[in-house]
C-alpha positions as CSV (number, residue, x, y, z in Angstrom):
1,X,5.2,-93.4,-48.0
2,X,6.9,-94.0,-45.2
3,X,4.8,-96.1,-42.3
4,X,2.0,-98.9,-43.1
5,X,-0.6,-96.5,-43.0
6,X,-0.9,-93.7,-45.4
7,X,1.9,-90.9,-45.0
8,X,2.3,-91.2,-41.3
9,X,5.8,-92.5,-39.4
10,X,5.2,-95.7,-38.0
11,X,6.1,-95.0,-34.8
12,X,3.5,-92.5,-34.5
13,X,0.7,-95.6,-35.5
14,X,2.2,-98.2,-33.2
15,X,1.8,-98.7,-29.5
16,X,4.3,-100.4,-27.5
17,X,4.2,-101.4,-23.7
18,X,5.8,-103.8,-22.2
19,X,4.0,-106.2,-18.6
20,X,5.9,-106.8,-15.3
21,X,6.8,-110.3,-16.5
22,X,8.8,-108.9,-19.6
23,X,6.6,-109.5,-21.8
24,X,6.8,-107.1,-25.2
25,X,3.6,-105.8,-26.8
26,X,3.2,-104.2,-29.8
27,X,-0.6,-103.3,-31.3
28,X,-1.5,-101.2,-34.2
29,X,-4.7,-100.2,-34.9
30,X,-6.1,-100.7,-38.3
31,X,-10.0,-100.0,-38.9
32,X,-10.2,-100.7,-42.8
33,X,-12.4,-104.4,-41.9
34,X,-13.3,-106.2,-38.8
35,X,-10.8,-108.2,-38.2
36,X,-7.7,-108.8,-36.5
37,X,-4.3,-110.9,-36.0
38,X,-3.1,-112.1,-32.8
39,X,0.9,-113.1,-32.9
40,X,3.0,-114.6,-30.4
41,X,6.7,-114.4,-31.5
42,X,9.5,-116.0,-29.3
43,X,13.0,-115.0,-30.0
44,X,14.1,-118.7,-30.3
45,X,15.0,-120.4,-33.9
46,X,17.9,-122.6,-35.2
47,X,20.2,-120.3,-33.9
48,X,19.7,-121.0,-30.4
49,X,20.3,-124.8,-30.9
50,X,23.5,-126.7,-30.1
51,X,26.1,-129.7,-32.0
52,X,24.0,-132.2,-32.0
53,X,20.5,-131.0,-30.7
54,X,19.3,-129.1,-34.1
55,X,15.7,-129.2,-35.2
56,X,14.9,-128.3,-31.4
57,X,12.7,-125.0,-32.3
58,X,10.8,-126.7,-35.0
59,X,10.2,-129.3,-33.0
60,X,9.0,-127.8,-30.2
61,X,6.7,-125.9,-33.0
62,X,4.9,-129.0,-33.5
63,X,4.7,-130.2,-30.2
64,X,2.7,-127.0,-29.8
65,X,-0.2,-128.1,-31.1
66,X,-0.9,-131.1,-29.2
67,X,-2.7,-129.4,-26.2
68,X,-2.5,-128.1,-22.7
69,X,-4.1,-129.2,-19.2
70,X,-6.8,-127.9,-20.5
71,X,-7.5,-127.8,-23.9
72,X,-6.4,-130.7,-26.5
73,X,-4.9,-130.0,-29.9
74,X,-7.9,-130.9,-31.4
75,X,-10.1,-128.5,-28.9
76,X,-7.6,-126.0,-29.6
77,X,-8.2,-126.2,-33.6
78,X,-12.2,-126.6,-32.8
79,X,-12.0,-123.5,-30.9
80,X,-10.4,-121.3,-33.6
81,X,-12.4,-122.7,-36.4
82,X,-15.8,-122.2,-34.3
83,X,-14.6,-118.8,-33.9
84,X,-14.5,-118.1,-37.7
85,X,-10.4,-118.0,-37.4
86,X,-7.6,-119.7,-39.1
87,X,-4.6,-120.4,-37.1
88,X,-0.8,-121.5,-37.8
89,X,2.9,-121.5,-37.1
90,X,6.2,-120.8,-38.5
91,X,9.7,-121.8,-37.2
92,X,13.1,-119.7,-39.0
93,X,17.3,-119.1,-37.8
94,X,15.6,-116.7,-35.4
95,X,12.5,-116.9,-34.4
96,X,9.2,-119.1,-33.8
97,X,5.8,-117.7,-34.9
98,X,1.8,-118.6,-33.5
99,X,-0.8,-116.7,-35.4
100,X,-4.7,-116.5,-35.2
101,X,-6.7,-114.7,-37.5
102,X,-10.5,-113.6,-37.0
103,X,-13.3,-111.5,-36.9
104,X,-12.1,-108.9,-34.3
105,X,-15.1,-109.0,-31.8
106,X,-14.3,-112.9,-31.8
107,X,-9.7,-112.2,-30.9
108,X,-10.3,-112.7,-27.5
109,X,-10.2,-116.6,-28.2
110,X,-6.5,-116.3,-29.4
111,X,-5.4,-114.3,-27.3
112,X,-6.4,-116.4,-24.2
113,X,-5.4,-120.1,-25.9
114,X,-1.9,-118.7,-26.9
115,X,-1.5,-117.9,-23.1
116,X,-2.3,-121.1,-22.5
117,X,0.2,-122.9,-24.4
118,X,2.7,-120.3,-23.2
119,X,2.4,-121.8,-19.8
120,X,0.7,-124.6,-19.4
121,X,2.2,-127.0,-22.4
122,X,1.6,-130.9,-22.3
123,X,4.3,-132.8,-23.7
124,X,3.8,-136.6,-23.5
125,X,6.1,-139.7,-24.6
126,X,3.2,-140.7,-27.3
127,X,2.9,-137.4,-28.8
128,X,7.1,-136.3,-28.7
129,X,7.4,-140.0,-30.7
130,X,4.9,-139.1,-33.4
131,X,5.9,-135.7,-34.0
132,X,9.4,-136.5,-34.5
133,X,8.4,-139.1,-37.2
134,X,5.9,-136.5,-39.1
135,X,9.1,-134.0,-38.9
136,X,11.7,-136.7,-40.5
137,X,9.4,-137.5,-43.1
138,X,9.1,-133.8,-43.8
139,X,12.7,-133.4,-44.3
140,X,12.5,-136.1,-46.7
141,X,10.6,-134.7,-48.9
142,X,11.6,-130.9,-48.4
143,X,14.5,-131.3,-48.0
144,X,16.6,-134.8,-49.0
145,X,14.5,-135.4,-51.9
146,X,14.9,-131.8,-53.3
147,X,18.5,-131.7,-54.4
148,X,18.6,-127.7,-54.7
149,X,17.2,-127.3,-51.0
150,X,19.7,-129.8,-50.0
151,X,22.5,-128.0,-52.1
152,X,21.6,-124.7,-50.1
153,X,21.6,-126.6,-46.9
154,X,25.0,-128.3,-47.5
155,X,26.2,-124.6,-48.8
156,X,25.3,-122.8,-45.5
157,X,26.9,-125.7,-43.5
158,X,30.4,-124.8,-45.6
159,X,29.6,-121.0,-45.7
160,X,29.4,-120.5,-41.4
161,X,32.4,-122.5,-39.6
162,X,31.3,-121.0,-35.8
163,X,28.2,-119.3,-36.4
164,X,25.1,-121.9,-35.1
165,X,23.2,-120.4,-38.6
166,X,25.0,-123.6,-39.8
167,X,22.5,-125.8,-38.4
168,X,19.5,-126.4,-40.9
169,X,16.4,-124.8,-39.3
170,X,14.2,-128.7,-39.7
171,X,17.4,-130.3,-38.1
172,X,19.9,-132.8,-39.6
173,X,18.3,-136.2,-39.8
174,X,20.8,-137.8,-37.1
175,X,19.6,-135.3,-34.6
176,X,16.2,-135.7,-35.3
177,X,16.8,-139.7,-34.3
178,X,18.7,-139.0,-31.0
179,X,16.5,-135.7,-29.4
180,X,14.7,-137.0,-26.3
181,X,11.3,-135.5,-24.7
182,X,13.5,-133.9,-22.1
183,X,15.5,-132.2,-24.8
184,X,12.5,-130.9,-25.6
185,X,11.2,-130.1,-22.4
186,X,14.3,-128.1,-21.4
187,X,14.0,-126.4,-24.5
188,X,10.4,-125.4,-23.7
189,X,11.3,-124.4,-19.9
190,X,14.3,-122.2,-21.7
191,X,12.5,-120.3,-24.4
192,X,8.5,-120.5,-23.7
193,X,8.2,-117.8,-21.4
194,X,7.2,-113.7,-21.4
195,X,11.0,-112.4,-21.1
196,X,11.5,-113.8,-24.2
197,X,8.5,-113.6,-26.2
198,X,7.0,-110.8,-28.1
199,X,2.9,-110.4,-28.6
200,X,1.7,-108.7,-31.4
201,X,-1.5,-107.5,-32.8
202,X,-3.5,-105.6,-35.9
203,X,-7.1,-105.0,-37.0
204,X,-10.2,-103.3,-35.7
205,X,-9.6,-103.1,-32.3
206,X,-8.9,-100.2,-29.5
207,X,-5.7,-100.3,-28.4
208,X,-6.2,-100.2,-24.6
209,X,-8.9,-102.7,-24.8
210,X,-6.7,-105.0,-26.6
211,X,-3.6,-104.1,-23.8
212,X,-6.0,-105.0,-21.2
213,X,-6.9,-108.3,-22.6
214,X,-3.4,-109.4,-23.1
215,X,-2.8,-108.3,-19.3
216,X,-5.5,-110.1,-18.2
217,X,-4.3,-113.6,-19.9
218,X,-0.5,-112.9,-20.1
219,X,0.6,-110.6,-16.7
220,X,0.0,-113.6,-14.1
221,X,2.7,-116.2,-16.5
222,X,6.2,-116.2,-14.7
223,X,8.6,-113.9,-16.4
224,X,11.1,-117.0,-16.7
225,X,14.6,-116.7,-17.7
226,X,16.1,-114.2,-20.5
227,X,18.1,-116.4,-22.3
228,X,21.9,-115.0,-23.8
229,X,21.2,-114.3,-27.6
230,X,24.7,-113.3,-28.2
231,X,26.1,-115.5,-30.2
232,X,30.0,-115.8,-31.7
233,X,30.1,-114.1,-35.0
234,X,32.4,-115.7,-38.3
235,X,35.8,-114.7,-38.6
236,X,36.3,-113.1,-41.4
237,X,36.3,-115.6,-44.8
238,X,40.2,-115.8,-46.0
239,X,39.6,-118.0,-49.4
240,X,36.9,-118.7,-51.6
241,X,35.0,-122.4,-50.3
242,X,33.8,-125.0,-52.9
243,X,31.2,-127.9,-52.8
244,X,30.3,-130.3,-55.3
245,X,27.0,-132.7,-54.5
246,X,26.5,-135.2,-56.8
247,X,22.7,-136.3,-57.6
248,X,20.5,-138.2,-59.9
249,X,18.9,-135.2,-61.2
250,X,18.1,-134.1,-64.8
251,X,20.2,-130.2,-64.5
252,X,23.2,-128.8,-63.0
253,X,22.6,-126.0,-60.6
254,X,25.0,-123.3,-59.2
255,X,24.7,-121.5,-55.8
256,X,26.7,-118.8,-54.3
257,X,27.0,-117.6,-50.6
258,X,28.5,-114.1,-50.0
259,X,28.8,-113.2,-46.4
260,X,27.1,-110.3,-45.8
261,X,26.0,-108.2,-42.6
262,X,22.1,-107.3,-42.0
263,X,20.6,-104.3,-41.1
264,X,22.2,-102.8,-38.6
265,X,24.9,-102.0,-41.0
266,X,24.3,-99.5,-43.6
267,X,25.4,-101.4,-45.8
268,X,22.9,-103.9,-45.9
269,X,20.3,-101.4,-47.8
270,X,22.5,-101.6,-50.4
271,X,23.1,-104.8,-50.8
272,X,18.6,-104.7,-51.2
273,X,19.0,-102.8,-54.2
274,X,21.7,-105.1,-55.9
275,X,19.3,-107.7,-55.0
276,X,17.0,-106.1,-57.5
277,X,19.2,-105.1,-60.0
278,X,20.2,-108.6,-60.4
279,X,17.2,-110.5,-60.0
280,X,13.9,-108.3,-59.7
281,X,11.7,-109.2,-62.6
282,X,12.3,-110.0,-66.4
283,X,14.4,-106.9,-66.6
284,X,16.5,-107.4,-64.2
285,X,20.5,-107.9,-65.1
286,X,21.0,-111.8,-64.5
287,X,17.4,-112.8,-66.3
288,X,18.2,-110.6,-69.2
289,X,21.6,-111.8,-69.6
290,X,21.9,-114.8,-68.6
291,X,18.2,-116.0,-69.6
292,X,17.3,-113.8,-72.7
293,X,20.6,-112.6,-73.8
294,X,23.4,-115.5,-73.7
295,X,20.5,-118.6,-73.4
296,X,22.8,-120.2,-71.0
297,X,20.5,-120.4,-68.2
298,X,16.8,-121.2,-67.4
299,X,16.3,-119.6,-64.2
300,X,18.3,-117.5,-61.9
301,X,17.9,-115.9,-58.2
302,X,19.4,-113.7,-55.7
303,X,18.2,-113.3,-52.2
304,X,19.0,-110.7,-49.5
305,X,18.0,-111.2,-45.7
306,X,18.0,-107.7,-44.4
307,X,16.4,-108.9,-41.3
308,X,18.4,-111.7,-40.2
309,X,19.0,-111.4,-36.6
310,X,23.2,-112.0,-37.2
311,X,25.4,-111.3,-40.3
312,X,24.0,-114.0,-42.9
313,X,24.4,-115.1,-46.8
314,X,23.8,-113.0,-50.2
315,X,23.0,-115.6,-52.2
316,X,23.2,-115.7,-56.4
317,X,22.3,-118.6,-58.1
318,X,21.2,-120.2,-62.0
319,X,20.1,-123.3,-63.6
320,X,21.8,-124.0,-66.9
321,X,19.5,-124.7,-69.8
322,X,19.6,-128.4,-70.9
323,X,23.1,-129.0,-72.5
324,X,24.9,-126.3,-71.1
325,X,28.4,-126.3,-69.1
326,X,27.9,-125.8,-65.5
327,X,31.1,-123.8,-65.7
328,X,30.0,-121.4,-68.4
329,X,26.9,-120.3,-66.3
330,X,29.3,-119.5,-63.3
331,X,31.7,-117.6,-65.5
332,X,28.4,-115.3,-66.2
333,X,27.4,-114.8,-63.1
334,X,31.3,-113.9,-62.3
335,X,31.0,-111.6,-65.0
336,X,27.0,-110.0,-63.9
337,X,28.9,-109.6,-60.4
338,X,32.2,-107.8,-61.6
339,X,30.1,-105.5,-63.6
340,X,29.1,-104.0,-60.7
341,X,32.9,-103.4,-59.4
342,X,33.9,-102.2,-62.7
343,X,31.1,-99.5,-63.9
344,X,28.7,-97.6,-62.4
345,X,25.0,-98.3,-61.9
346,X,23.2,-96.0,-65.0
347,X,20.6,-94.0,-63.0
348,X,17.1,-95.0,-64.5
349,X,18.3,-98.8,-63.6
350,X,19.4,-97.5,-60.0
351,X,15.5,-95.7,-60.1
352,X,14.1,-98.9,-61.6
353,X,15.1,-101.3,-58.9
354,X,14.6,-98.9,-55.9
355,X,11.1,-98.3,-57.5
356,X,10.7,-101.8,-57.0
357,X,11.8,-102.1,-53.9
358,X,9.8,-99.3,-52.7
359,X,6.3,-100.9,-54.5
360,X,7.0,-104.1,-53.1
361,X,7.4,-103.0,-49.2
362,X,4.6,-100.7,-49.3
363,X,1.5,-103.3,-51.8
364,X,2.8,-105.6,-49.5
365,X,1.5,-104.2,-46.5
366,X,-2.5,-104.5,-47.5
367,X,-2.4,-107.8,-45.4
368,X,-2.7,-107.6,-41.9
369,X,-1.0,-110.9,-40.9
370,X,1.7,-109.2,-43.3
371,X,2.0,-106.2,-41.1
372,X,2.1,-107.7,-37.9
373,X,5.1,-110.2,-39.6
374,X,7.2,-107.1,-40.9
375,X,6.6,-105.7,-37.7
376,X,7.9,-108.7,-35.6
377,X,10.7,-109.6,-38.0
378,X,12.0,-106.0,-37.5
379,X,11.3,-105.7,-33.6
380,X,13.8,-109.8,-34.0
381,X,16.7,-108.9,-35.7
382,X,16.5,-105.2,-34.2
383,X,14.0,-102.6,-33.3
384,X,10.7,-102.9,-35.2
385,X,10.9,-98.6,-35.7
386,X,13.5,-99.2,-37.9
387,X,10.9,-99.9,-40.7
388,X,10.2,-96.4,-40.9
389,X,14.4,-96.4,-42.1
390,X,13.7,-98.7,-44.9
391,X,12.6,-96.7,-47.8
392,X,14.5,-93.1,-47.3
393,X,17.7,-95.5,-46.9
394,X,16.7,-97.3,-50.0
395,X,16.0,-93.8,-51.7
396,X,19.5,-93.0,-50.3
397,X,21.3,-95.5,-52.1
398,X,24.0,-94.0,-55.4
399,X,26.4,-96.0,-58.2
400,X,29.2,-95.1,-56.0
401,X,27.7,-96.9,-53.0
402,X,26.5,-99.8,-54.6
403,X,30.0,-100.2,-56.5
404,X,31.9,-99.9,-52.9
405,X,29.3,-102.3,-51.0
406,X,30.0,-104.9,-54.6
407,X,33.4,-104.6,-54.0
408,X,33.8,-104.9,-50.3
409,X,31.4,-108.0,-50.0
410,X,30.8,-109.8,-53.3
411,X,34.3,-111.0,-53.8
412,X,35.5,-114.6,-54.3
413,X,37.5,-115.0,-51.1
414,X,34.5,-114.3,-49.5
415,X,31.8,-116.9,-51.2
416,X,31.1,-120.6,-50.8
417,X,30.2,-122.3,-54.1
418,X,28.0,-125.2,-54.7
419,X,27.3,-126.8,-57.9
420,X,25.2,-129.4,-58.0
421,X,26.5,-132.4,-60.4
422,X,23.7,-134.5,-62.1
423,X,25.0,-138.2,-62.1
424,X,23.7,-141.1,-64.1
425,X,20.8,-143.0,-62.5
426,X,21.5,-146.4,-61.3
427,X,25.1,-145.5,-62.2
428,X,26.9,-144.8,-58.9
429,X,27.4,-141.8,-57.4
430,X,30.5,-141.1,-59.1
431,X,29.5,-141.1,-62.8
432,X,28.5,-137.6,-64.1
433,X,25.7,-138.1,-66.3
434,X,27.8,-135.1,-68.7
435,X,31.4,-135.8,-67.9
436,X,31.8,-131.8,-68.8
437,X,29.6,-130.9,-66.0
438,X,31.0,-133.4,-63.7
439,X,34.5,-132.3,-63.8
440,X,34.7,-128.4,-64.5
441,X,34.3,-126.6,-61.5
442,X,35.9,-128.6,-58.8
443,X,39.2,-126.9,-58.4
C-alpha cells in the first residue's frame, strides 16, 4: 500500500493549488464519514528564532487564541463547540499548527475564523503579560521539573553549536522573562501571512467546493513577506561531546545524540529501520538485551526524525534498573550499536522491523487529523509527494546498507552524551547519591 487510500499513489488522491497571495492548498477527499479537518500550517517553529528571543513561535501559539477585531477567544471557542468541532494547536523546530475538526457540512466555520486570525490578530499588553506567565509555568513543570526532558534539552543545546535547533521549542526561561509584545508583534507581521503558510484539508467534502471556500476567506489577505528559511547547517562533529546534570532524582539516565541528515538524503530511510531494530516493541534488539537479557536497564528508546525540516539528532537512550552502574548500561548500548558495524542484519529481523514500519505508517493513517499531519509534515521538511517514497524506500533497505549508514553516522565522534546523575536530596548538588554513578562516565 502505497498512498492513504487503498492501493492508489498519493499524488493521484491529492489536489494541490496554490492563490495569488501564495498561499498553498492541499485537500484530499475522503468519503468514509461526514467529517472533516481544516489545518492551517505556517512554516515558522524554533528554528526561525534568534540568541535571545526563543519561545517566540510558541508564544505567538498562545497568543492566538485570544481573539481578533472581531471575534474574542472565548467567541472563537463558543463558535467551534456550537458547531460540533473540537479545535487546537501545536508549536515544533519547524512548524506551527491550527486545527478544527467537525461534521463536514458545518467546516465552513474553520475555515473562515482561521482567516481571521491570519489577518486580523489582537495582541494587547494584558493578554501578551498573562500568556507569558501560563508558558513559564508550563516549562516548569514540562520541562525543569522533568529531569529527562531537561537532560534532552541540555543535550540538544551541546549537540548543535550554529544550527538555531539548539533553542528549546518552549524557550529558555530567561528569554521567556525579557520577550516584549513588540517581539511578538514583529514576529506575527513576519510569519502570519499566506506566502508562508500552508492550508490543508480532509473528509467528506468536494474538492472545488472546498477550494472555493478557502478562496473566498483566504485570496483577499495580503501575500506578506516570504521569509529566508535557509538556515547555516553544523559543521561536521570532530570529537565525541559529554554532559553530566546532576538532579535529585531516584535513577540515572543515559542519552545519546547522533547527528544524522532527514529525508532528503537516502540515507535517512535507513536510519527508520535501525530505529526499529533497536527499539520497536518487546522484540526489538535494545529491550531484549538490555531489558530481558542482561537486566541492566528498565526502559530504553530510540527516535528517528525523518521529517525534520534540517539535519537533526538519532537519539538512543536507557534507564538503568535500580542499583545498576550508569556506565555499564552505556557500555551496552555501545555494544547494541557496534553490532550493527560489525555483522550483518539476519533477514527475518531486517523483514520484522520494516514490517513494522510499514503497519505503523499505513494503521496510522485511519485518522483524518492524522492524514492531514503526515501530509503537512512532509509538504514542511520537503514536498508532501514524497510520502508515496516512504514505504518502497523502506522495502528497499539491505544488511549492507544498514551496516554502511551504522557506520558512517553512529559513531562516537559524532554523538553528544548525557547522563543524568541522581544526587542526594538536601545534600548539595555535588553529592552523588551512588558515588559509582556519580563519577563513571565523566571523562
Amino acid at each position: 500500500m502505497s498512498g492513504l487510500q487503498g492501493d492508489a499513489a498519493l499524488s493521484d488522491q491529492v489536489y494541490e493549488a496554490t492563490l495569488p497571495n501564495g498561499l498553498k492548498i492541499i485537500l484530499l477527499e475522503n468519503h468514509k464519514a461526514p467529517i472533516a479537518t481544516f489545518q492551517v500550517w505556517y512554516r515558522v517553529g524554533s528554528r526561525n528564532e534568534t540568541c535571545g528571543k526563543s519561545g517566540l513561535s510558541h508564544m505567538l501559539e498562545h497568543m492566538m487564541f485570544k481573539g481578533t477585531k472581531g471575534v474574542s477567544g472565548e467567541t472563537f471557542t463558543r463558535i467551534i463547540e456550537e458547531a460540533g468541532g473540537n479545535n487546537n494547536a501545536f508549536t515544533s523546530k519547524d512548524y506551527t499548527a491550527y486545527f478544527e475538526s467537525m461534521s463536514a457540512d458545518q467546516i465552513h466555520v474553520a475555515i473562515e475564523l482561521e482567516a481571521d486570525r491570519m489577518h486580523n490578530l489582537l495582541l494587547r499588553a494584558r493578554d501578551f503579560e498573562t500568556e507569558r506567565m501560563v508558558v513559564m509555568e508550563e516549562r516548569r513543570l514540562r520541562t525543569d521539573d522533568d529531569p529527562q526532558t531537561c537532560l534532552d534539552e541540555q543535550l540538544t543545546a551541546t549537540a548543535f553549536h550554529i544550527h538555531p535547533y539548539r533553542w528549546p521549542v518552549i524557550g529558555w526561561m530567561q528569554d521567556l522573562k525579557a520577550l516584549s509584545l513588540e517581539d511578538l508583534t514583529e514576529y506575527y507581521r513576519t510569519y502570519y501571512n499566506p506566502a508562508n503558510a500552508i492550508v490543508i484539508a480532509a473528509g467528506d467534502f468536494k474538492k472545488t467546493e472546498m477550494l472555493t471556500k478557502i478562496e473566498k476567506a483566504f485570496g483577499s489577505i495580503p501575500r506578506g513577506p516570504s521569509p529566508n528559511q535557509t538556515k547555516p547547517l553544523e559543521d561536521p562533529q570532530s570529537g565525541e561531546r559529554r554532559i553530566r546534570m546532576n538532579r535529585e532524582v531516584q535513577l540515572p539516565f543515559v542519552l545519546m545524540g547522533y547527528h544524522v541528515p532527514n529525508l532528503r538524503t537516502p540515507d535517512s530511510y535507513v536510519l527508520e529501520v535501525i530505529s526499529a531494530i533497536l527499539a520497536q516493541g518487546r522484540s526489538s534488539r535494545l529491550y531484549e538485551n538490555l531489558v530481558r537479557e542482561r537486566s541492566v536497564a528498565q526502559s530504553t528508546n530510540a527516535e528517528h526524525d525523518l521529517v525534520s525540516r534540517d539535519p537533526s539528532l538519532f537519539l538512543i537512550s536507557a534507564e538503568p534498573l535500580p542499583g545498576k552502574d550508569v556506565t555499564e548500561v552505556e557500555k551496552a548500548l555501545d555494544h547494541e550499536i557496534r553490532q550493527l558495524w560489525e555483522k550483518p542484519v539476519p533477514s527475518e529481523e531486517l523483514e520484522k522491523a520494516k514490517n513494522q514500519l510499514e503497519a505503523a505508517f499505513v494503521f496510522s493513517q485511519d485518522s483524518l487529523v492524522h492524514q492531514v499531519m503526515v501530509l503537512a509534515q512532509f509538504e514542511v521538511a520537503w514536498d508532501w509527494r514524497k510520502i508515496d517514497e516512504y514505504v518502497p524506500r523502506i522495502r528497499a533497505v539491505t544488511p549492507d546498507d544498514i551496516t554502511r549508514v551504522a557506520k558512517q553516522y553512529l559513531v562516537p565522534e559524532n554523538r553528544t552524551v548525557g547522563i543524568l546523575v541522581p544526587v542526594m536530596p538536601g545534600a548539595g548538588k555535588g553529592v552523588p547519591a551512588d558515588t559509582s554513578v556519580g563519577k563513571s562516565t565523566v571523562r
